[in-house]
C-alpha angles and dihedrals in degrees: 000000000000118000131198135172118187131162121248120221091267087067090254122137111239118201113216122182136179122205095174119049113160111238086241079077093074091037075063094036091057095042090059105099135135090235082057102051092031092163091059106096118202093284084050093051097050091050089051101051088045076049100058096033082061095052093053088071133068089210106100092203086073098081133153082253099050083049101056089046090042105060132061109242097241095049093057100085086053100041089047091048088041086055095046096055089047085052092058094037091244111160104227084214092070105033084056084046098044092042077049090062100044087053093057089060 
């Protein structure tokens, strides 16, 4: 299941989920690299990623817009990331536990 939380242009907090994302989702998901889209520049990158996280869910008020507004410039890394592991079904526990581990080596 996909999460997202953005904020709306009252300044509230909308909860969006999707139960049903095609697998053709992660075949995009993989695809988007900067080595594939070379001519995007940072600004680009972060559109398209708004871009592709839109088209993962059937609300239209999830858009690439409603994402840029909706969420604050230094979360979007994280959120992005968030979303991605929820995408490829990676449990962020054991990814911290596993990064732990390597640490301790």
């Amino acid at each position: 299941m996909l999460k997202l939380d953005l904020r709306n242009k009252d300044g509230k907090v909308e909860h969006f989920q999707e139960t049903d994302v095609p697998t053709r989702k992660i075949v995009e998901g993989l695809r988007l690299t900067p080595e594939n889209f070379p001519e995007l520049d940072k600004a680009g990158w972060y559109e398209k990623n708004a871009e592709f996280m839109a088209s993962c869910f059937k609300s239209d008020k999830v858009t690439k817009d409603s994402i840029l507004d909706g969420i604050n410039s230094w979360d979007f890394d994280r959120v992005f990331n968030t979303f991605n592991q929820q995408l490829f079904g990676i449990d962020p526990k054991k990814v911290a536990a596993s990064e732990s581990a390597e640490k301790k080596h």
